[in-house]
PDB file of N, CA, C and O in Angstrom:
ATOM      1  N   UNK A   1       0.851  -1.174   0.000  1.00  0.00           N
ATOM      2  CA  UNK A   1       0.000   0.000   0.000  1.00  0.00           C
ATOM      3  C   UNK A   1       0.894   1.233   0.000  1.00  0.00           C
ATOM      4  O   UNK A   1       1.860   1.208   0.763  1.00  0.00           O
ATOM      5  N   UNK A   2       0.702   2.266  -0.730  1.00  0.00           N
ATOM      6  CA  UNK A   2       1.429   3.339  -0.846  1.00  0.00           C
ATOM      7  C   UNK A   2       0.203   4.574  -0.599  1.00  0.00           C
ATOM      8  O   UNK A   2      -0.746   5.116  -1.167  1.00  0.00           O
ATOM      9  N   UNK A   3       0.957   4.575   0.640  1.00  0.00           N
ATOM     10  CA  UNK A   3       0.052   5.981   1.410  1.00  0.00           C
ATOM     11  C   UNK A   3       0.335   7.787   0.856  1.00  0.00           C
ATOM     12  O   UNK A   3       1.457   8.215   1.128  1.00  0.00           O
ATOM     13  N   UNK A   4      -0.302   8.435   0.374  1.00  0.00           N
ATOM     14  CA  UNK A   4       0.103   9.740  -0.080  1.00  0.00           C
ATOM     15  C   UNK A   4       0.573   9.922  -1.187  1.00  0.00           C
ATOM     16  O   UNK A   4       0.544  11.104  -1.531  1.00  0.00           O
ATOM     17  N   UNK A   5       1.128   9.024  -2.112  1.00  0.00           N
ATOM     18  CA  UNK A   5       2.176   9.023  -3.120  1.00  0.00           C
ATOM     19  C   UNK A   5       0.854   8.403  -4.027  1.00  0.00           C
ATOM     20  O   UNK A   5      -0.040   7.595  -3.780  1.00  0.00           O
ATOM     21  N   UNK A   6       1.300   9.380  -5.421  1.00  0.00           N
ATOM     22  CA  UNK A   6       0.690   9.638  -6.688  1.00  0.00           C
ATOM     23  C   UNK A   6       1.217   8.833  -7.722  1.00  0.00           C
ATOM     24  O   UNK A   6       2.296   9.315  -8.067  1.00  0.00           O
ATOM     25  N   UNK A   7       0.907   7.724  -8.430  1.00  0.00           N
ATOM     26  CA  UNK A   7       1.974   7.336  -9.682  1.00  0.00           C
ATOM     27  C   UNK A   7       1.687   7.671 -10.664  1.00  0.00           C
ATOM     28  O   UNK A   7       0.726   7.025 -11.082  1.00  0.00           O
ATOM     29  N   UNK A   8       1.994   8.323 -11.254  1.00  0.00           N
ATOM     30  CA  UNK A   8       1.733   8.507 -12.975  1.00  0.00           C
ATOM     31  C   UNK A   8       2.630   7.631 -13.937  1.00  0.00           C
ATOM     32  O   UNK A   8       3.780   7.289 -13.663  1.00  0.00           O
ATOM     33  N   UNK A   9       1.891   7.284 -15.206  1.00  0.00           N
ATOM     34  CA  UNK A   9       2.544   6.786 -15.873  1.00  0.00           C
ATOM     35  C   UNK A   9       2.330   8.075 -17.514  1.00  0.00           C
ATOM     36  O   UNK A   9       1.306   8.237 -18.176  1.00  0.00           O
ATOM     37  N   UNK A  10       3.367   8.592 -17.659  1.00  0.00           N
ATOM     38  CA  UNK A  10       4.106   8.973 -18.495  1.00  0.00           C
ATOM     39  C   UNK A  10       3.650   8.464 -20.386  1.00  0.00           C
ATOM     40  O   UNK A  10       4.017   7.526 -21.094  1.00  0.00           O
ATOM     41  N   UNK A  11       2.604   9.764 -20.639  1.00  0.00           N
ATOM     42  CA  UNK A  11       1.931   9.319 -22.206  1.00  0.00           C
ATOM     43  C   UNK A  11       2.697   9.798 -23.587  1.00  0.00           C
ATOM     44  O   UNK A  11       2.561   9.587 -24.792  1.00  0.00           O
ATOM     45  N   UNK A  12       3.397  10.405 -22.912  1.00  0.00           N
ATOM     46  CA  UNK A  12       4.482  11.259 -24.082  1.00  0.00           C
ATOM     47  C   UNK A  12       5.406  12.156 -23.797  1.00  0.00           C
ATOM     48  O   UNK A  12       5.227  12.637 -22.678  1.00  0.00           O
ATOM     49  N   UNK A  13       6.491  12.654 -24.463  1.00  0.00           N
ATOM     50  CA  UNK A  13       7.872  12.440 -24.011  1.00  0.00           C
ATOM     51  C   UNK A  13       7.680  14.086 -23.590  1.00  0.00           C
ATOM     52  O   UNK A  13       7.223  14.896 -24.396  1.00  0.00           O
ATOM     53  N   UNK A  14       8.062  14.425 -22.324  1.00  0.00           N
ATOM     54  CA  UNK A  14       8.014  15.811 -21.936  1.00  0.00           C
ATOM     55  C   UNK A  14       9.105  16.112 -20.755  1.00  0.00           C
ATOM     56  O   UNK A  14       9.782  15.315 -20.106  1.00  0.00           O
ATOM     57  N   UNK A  15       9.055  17.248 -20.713  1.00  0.00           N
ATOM     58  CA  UNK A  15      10.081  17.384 -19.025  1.00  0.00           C
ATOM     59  C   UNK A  15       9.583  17.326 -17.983  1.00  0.00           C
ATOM     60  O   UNK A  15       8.357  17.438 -17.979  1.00  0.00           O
ATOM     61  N   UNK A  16      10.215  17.151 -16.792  1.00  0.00           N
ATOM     62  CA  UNK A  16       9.931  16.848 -15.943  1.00  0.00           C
ATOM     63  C   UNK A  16       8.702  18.326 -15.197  1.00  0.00           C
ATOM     64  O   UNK A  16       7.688  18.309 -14.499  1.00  0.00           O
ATOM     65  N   UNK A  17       9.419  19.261 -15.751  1.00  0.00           N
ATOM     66  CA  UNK A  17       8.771  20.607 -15.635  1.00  0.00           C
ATOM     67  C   UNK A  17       7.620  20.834 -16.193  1.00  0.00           C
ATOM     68  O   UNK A  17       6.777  21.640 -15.799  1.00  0.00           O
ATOM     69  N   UNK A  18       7.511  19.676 -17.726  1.00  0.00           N
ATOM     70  CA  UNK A  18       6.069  20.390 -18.284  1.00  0.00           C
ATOM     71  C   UNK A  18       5.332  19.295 -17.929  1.00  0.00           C
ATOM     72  O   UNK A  18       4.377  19.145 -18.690  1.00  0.00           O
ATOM     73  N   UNK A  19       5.421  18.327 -16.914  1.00  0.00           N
ATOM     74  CA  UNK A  19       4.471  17.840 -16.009  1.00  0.00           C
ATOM     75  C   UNK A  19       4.403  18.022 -15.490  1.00  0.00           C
ATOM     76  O   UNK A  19       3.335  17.502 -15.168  1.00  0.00           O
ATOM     77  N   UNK A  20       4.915  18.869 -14.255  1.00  0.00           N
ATOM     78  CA  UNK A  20       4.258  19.501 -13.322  1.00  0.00           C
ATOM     79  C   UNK A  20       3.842  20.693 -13.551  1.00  0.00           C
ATOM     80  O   UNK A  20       2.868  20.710 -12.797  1.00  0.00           O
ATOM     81  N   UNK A  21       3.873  21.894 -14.134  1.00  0.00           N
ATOM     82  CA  UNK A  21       2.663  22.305 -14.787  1.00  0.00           C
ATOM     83  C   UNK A  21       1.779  21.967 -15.607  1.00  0.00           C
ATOM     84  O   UNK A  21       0.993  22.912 -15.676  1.00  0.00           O
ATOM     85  N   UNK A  22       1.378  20.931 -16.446  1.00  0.00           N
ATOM     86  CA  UNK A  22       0.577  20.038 -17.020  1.00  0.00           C
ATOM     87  C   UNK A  22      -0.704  19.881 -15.681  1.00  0.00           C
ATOM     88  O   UNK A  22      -1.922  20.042 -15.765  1.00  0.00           O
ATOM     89  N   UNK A  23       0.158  19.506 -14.480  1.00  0.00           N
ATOM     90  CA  UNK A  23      -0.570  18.560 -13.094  1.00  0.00           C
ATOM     91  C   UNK A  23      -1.071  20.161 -12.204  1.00  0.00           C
ATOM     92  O   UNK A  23      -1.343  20.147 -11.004  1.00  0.00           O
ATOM     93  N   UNK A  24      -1.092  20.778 -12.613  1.00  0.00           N
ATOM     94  CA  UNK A  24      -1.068  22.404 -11.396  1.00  0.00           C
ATOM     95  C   UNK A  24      -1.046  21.770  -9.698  1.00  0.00           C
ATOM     96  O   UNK A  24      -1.819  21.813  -8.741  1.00  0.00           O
ATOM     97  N   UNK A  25       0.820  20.961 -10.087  1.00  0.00           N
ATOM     98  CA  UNK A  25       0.977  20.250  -8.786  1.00  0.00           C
ATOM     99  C   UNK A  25       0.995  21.881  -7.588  1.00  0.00           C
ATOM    100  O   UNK A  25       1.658  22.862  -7.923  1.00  0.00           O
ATOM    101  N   UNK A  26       0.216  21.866  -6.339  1.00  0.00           N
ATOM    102  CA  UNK A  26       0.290  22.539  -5.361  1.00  0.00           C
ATOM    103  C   UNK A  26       1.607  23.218  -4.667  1.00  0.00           C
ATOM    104  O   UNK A  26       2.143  22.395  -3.925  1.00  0.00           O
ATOM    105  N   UNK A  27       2.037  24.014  -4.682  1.00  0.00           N
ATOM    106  CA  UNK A  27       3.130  24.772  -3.944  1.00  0.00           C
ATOM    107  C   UNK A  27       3.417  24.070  -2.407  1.00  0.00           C
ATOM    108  O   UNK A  27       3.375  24.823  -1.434  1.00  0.00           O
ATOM    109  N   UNK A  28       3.665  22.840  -2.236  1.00  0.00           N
ATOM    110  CA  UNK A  28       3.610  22.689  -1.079  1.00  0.00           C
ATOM    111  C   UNK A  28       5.167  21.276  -1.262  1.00  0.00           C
ATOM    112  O   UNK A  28       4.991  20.497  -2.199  1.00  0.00           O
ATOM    113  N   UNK A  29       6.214  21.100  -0.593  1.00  0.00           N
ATOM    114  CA  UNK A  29       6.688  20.228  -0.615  1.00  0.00           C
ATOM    115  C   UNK A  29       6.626  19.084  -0.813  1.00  0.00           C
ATOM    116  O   UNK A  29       5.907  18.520   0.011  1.00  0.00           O
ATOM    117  N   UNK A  30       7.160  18.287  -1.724  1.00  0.00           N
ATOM    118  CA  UNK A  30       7.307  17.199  -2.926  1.00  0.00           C
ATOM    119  C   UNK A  30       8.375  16.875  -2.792  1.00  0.00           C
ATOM    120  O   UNK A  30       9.185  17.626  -2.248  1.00  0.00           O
ATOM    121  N   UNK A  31       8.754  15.504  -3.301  1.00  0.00           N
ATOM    122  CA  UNK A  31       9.884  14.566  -4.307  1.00  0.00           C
ATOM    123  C   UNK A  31       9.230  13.337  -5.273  1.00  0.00           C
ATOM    124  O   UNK A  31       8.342  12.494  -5.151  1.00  0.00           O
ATOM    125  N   UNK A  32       9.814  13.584  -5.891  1.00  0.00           N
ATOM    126  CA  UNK A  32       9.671  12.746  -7.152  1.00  0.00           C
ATOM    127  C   UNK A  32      10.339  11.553  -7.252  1.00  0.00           C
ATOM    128  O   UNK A  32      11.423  11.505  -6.670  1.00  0.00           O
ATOM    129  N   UNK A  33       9.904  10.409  -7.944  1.00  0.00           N
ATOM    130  CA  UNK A  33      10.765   9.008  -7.822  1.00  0.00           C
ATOM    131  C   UNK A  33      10.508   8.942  -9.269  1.00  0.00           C
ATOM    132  O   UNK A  33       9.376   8.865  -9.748  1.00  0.00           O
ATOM    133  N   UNK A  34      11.571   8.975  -9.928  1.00  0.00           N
ATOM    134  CA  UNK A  34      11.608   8.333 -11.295  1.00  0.00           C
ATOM    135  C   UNK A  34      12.790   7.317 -11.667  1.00  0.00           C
ATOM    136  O   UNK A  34      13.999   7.386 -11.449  1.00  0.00           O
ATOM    137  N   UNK A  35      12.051   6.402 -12.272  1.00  0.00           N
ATOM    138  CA  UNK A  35      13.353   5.415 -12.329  1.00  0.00           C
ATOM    139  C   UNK A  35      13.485   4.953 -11.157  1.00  0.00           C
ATOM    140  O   UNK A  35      13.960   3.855 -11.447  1.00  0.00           O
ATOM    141  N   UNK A  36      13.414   4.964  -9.899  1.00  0.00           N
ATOM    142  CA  UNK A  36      13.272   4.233  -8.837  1.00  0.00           C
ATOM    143  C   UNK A  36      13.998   5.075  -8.173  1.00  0.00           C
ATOM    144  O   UNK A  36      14.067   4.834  -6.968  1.00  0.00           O
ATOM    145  N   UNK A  37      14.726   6.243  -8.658  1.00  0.00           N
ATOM    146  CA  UNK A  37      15.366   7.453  -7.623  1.00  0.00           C
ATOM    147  C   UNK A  37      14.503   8.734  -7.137  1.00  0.00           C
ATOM    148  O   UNK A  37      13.855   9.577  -7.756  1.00  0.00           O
ATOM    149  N   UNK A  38      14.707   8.569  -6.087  1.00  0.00           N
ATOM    150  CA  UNK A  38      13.898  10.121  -5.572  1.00  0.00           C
ATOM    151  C   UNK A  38      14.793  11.491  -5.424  1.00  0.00           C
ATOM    152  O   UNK A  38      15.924  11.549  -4.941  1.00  0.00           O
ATOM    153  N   UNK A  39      14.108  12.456  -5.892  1.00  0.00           N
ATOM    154  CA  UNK A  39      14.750  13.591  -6.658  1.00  0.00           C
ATOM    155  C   UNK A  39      13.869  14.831  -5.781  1.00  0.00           C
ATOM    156  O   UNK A  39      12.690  14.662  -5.470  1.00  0.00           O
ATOM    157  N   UNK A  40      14.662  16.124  -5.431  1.00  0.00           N
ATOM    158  CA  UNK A  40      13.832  17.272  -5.559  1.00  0.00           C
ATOM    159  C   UNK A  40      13.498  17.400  -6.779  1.00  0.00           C
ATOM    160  O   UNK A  40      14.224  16.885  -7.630  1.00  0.00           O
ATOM    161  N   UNK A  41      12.401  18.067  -7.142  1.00  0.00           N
ATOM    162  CA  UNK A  41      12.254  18.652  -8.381  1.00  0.00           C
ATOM    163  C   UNK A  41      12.839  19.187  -8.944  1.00  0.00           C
ATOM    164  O   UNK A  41      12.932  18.937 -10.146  1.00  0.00           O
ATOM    165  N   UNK A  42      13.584  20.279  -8.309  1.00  0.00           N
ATOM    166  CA  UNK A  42      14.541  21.485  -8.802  1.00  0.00           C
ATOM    167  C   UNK A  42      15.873  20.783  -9.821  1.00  0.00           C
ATOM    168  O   UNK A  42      16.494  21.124 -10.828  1.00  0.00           O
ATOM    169  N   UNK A  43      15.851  19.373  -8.676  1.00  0.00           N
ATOM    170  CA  UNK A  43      17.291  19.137  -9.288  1.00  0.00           C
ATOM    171  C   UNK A  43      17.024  18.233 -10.875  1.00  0.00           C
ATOM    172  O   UNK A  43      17.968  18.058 -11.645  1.00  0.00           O
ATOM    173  N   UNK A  44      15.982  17.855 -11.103  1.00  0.00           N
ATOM    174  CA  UNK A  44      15.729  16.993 -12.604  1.00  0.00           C
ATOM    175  C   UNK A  44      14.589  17.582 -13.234  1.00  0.00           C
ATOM    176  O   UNK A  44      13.794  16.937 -13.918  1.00  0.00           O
ATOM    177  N   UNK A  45      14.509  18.801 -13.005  1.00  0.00           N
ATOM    178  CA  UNK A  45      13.387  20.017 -13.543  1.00  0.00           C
ATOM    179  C   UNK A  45      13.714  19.468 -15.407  1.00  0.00           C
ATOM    180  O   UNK A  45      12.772  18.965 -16.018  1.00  0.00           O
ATOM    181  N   UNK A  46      14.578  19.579 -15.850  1.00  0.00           N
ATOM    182  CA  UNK A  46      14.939  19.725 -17.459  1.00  0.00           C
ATOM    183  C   UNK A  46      14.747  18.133 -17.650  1.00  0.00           C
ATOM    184  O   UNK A  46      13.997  17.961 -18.611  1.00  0.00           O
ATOM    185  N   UNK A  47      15.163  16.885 -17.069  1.00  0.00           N
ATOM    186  CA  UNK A  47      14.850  15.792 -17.418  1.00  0.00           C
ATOM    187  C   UNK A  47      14.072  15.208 -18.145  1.00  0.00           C
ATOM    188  O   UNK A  47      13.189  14.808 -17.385  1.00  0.00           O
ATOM    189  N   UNK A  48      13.794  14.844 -19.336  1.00  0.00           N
ATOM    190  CA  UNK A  48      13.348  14.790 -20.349  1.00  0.00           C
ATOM    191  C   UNK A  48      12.292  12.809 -19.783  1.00  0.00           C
ATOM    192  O   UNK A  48      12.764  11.690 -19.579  1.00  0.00           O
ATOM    193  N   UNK A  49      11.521  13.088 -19.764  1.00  0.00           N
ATOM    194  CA  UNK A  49      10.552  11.627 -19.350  1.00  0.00           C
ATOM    195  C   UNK A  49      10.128  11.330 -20.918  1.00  0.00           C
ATOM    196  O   UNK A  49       9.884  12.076 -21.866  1.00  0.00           O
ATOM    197  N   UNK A  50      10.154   9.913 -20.757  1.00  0.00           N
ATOM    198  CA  UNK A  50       9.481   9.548 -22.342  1.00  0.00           C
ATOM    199  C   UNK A  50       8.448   8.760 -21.659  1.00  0.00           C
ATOM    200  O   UNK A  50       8.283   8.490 -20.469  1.00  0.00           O
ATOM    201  N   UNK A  51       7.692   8.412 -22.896  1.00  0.00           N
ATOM    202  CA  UNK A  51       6.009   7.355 -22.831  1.00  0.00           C
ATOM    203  C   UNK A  51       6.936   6.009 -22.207  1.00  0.00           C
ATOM    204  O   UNK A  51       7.947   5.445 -22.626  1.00  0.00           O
ATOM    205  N   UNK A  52       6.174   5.826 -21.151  1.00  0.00           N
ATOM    206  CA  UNK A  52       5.772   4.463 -20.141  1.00  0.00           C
ATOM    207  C   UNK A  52       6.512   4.910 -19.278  1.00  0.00           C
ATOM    208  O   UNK A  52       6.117   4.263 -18.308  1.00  0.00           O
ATOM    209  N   UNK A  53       7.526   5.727 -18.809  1.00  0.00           N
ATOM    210  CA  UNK A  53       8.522   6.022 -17.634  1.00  0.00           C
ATOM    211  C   UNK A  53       7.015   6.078 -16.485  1.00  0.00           C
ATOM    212  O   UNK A  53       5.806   6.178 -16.691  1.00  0.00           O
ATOM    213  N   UNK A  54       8.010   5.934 -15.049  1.00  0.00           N
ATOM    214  CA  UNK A  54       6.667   6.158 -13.929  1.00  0.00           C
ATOM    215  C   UNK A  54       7.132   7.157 -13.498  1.00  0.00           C
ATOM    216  O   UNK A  54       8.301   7.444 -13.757  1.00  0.00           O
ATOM    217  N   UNK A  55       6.112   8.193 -12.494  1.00  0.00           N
ATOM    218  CA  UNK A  55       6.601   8.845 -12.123  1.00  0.00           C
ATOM    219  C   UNK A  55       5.819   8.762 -10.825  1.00  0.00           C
ATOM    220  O   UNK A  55       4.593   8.655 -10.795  1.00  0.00           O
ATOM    221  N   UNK A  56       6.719   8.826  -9.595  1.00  0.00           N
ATOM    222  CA  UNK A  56       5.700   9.088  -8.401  1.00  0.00           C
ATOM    223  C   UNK A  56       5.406  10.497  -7.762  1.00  0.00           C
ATOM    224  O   UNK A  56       6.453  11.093  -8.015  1.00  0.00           O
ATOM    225  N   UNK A  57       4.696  11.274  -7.165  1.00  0.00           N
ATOM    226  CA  UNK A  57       4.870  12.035  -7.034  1.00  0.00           C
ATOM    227  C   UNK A  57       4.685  11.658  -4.838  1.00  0.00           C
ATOM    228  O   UNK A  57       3.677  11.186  -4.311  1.00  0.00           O
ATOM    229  N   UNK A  58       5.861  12.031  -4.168  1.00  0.00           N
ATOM    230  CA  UNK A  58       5.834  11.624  -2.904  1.00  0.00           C
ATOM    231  C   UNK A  58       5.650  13.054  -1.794  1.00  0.00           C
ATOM    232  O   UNK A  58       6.541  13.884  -1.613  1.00  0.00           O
ATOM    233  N   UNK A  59       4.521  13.075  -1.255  1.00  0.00           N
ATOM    234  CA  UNK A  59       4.200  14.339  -0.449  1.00  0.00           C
ATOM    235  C   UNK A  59       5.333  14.316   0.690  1.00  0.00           C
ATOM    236  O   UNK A  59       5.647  13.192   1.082  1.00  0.00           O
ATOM    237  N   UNK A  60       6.042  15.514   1.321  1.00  0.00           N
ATOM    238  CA  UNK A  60       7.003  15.706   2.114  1.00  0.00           C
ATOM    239  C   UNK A  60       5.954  16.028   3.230  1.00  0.00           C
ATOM    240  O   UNK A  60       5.151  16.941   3.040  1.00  0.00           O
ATOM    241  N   UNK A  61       5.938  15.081   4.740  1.00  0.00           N
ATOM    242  CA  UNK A  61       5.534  15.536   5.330  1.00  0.00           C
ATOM    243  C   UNK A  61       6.085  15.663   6.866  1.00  0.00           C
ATOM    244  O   UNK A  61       6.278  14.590   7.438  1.00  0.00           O
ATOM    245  N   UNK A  62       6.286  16.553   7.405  1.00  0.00           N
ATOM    246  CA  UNK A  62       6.916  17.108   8.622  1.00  0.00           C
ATOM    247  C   UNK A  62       6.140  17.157   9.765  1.00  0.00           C
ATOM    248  O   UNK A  62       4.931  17.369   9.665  1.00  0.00           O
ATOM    249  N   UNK A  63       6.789  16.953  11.077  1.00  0.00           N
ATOM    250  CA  UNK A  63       5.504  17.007  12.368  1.00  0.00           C
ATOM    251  C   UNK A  63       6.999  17.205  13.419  1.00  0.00           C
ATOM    252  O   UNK A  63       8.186  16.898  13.313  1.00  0.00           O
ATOM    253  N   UNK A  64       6.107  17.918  14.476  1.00  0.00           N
ATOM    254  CA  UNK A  64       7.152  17.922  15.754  1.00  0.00           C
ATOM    255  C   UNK A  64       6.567  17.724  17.021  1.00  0.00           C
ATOM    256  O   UNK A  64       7.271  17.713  18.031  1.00  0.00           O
TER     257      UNK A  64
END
């Protein structure tokens, strides 16, 4: 079971950037798992995703 985390699967070849504006993902802390690595966004923003790649999208969540 994967609690919070989004998978997309990837319909055509775009950046990593023009899926998340594609998604009007929320201003709120994220990482991404593509390829089975988890990434800030910032750092694989230009990364070029092709058709069938996954992408997860994993909510950052903090408590004290």
């Amino acid at each position: 079971m994967k609690v919070g985390i989004e998978e997309i699967e990837v319909t055509e070849s775009k950046t990593v950037m023009e899926l998340m504006d594609e998604l009007q993902l929320p201003p709120t802390p994220f990482l991404l798992e593509v390829g089975g690595e988890v990434f800030y966004p910032d750092e694989i923003k230009d990364r070029r995703l092709e058709k069938g790649d996954k992408v997860a999208i994993i909510p950052v969540i903090a408590g004290g």
